[in-house]
N, C-alpha and C positions, 0 to 999 in steps of 0.2 A: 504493500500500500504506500510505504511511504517513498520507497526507489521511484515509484509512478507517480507521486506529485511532486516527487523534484525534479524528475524530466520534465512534467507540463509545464512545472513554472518555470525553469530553464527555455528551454524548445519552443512555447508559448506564448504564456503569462509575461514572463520577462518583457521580450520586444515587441507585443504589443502595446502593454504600455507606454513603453521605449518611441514607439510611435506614435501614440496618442503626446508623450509629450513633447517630440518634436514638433507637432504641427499645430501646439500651442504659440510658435516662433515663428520670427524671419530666420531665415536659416541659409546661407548658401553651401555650407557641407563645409568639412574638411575641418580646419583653424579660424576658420572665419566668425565672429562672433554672431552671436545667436541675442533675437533683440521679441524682450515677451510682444506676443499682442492679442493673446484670449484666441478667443474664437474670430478673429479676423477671416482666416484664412476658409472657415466653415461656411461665414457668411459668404463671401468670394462666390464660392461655389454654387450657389442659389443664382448668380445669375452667369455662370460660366455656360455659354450655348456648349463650347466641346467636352464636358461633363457631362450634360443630361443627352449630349448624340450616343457617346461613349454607354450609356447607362441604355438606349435606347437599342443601340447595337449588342447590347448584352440578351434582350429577349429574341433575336434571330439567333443568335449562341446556343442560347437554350434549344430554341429548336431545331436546329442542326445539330446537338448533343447529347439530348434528351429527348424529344419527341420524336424524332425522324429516328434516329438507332432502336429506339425501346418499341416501337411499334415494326418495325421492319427486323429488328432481332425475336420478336417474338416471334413473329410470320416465317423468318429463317430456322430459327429452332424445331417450330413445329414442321415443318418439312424434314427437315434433316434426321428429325426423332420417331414422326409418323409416316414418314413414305422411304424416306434414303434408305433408312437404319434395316427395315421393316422386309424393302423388296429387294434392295440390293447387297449391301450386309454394311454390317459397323463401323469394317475398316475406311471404307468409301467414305462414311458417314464422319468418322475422325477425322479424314482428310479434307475434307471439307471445312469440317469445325478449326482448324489449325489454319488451315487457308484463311477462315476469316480474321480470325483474331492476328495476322500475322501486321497487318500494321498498326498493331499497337501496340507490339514491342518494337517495332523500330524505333531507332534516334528519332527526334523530329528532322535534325537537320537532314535526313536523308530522304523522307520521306518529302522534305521542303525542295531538297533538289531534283528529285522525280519531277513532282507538280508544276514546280518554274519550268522547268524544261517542257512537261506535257501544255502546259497553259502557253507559254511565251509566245506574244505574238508576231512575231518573225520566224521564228525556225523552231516552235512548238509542235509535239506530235498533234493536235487539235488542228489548229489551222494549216499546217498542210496539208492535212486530210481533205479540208473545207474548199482549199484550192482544189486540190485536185478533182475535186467533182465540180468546176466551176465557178466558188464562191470566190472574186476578187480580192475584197477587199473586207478579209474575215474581222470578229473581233478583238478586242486585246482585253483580254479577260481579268487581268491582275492592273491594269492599270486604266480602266476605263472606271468611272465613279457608280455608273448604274451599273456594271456587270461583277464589280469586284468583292461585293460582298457577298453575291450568290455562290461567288469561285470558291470565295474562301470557305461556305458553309458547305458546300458539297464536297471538301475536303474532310472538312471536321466529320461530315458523317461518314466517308471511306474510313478517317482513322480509328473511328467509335465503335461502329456496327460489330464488331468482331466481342466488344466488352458485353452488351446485353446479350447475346448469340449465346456464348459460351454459359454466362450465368443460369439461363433458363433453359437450355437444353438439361445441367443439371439439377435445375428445380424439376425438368418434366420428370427427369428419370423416377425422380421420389414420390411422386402421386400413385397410390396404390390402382393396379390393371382392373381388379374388381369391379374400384366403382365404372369403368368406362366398361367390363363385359356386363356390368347390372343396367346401365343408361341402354348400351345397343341391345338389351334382350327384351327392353320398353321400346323399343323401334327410334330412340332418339338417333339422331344423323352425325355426321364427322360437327359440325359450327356449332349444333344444341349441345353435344358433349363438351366442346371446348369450351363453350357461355358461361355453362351449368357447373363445369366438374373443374375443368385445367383453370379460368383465367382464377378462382376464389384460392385453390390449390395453390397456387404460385405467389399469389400475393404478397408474401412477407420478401421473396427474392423481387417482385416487382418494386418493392419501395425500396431495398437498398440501392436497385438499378438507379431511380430516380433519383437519390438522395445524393448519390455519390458522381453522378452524371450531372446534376444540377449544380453542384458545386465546381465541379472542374468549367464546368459552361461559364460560370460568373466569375470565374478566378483565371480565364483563358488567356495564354500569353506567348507561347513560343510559337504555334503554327503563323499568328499577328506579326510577332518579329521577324518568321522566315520569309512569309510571303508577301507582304504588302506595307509592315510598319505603319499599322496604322493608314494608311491612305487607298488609295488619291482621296486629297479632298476632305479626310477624317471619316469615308465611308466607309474603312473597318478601323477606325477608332474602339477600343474597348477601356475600360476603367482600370485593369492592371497595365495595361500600354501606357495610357497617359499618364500614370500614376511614375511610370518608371520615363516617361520623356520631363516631368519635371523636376525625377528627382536628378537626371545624368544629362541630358542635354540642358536645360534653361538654368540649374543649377536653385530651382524652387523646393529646395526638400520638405520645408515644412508643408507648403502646397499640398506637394506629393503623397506626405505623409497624413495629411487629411485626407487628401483621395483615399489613400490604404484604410484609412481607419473606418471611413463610411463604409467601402466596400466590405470590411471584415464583418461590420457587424447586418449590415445587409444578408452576406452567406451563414451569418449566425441564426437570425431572425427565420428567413428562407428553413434554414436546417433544421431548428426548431418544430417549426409550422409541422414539415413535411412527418418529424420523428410523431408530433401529437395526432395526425390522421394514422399514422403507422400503430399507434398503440391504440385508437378509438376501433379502428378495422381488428384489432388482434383480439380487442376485448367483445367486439360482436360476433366474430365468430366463432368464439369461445360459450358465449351464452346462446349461440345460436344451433349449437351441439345437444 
């Protein structure tokens, strides 16, 4: 017990504070002195347009790393578990499963050098292709304002889809066959058995998906920094980006370290929420037994 709260307060507790009380300050880093001003820097932020873009660019995050993977891993698992595994065999069925997940243990930065190369628009596998069926004057996917933050999320969710996939294939594994040979000897169909028996079944692996998928979405930063930095234009601006362009280019750290600190507790507040629907669902379906 107590090795474990001197790491949190180490690892944790420590430098958030640490942050919360930098961004009490003017601050330019390093030996530079550091000069109080309250909550200056909080108000600031209230009317900083590329804060609330950055914040606004957080809910397409979410859904390129949380809606789009958890819905499309679910879809992938069940496949994989009810037809792959079923008609063709296991091994197939592994292979597959490892295929998915395999970019998300890449580096980012390699997976960032794939996608520059596949997007770029000069000598990108994308638009050569586009040429060669006739499309001129194809587009430029990472540096166009309207197209670069669809780029970027259709990235997030090839890196993602592999995390839900695997989670919930082994949540199906664990649903007892019973209840789905008791559902089809009621004449229930393959979608009524899923509705009825798998999604309630899964449940507790569906909210850690969420919880831990929605946190990485709100705290997102290195695919930002491979691909696009933020731009063109602050169209994939996000609140860990900005938060790290004031602490190291403009040399705003206390700025910055406001940003850190809303955003923490934003992911705190979010974590919360999501952990009390998590135990309200575990407590009904306990009474619901």
């Amino acid at each position: 017990m107590i090795p474990g709260l001197l790491s949190f307060g180490i690892v944790v507790l420590v430098p958030f504070l640490l942050n919360i009380w930098y961004s009490l300050h003017s601050w330019k880093g390093g030996l530079a002195p550091k000069r109080w001003i309250g909550l200056d820097n909080y108000v600031a932020l209230l009317s900083d347009d590329a804060f609330w873009l950055s914040f606004r660019n957080s809910l397409s995050m979410i859904a390129a790393m949380v809606v789009v993977p958890t819905l499309l891993g679910l879809l992938l698992a069940a496949v994989l578990f009810d037809y792959v595994a079923k008609h063709w065999s296991s091994r197939v069925s592994s292979f597959l499963r490892a295929t998915y997940y395999l970019p998300q243990i890449l580096p980012i930065s390699v997976a960032g050098i794939v996608w520059n190369w596949i997007l770029n628009s000069q000598t990108g596998a994308v638009n050569v292709l586009l040429r060669g069926i006739g499309i001129e004057a194809p587009p430029n996917w990472l540096g166009s304002p309207g197209l670069a933050l669809g780029s970027v999320m259709l990235v997030l969710i090839w890196i993602q889809i592999g995390y839900p996939t695997v989670i919930f294939m082994s949540a199906l594994a664990r649903v007892d066959p019973e209840l789905y040979e008791a559902a089809e000897l009621d004449g229930a169909g393959w979608f009524a058995r899923f509705r009825a028996i798998t999604i309630p079944q899964i449940s507790p692996e569906t909210f850690v998906i969420v919880l831990t998928c929605t946190i990485a979405a709100l705290k997102v930063f290195a695919p930002i920094y491979v691909l696009t930095r933020g731009g063109p234009e602050g169209s994939t601006l996000v609140p860990s980006y900005y938060s790290y362009l004031n602490f190291f280019d403009t040399s705003r750290v206390g700025y910055g370290a406001a940003i850190a600190t809303v955003l923490t507790l934003i992911i705190i507040i979010v974590a919360g929420g999501i952990q009390v629907l998590q135990n309200r669902s575990a407590r009904a379906s306990e009474e619901g037994r």
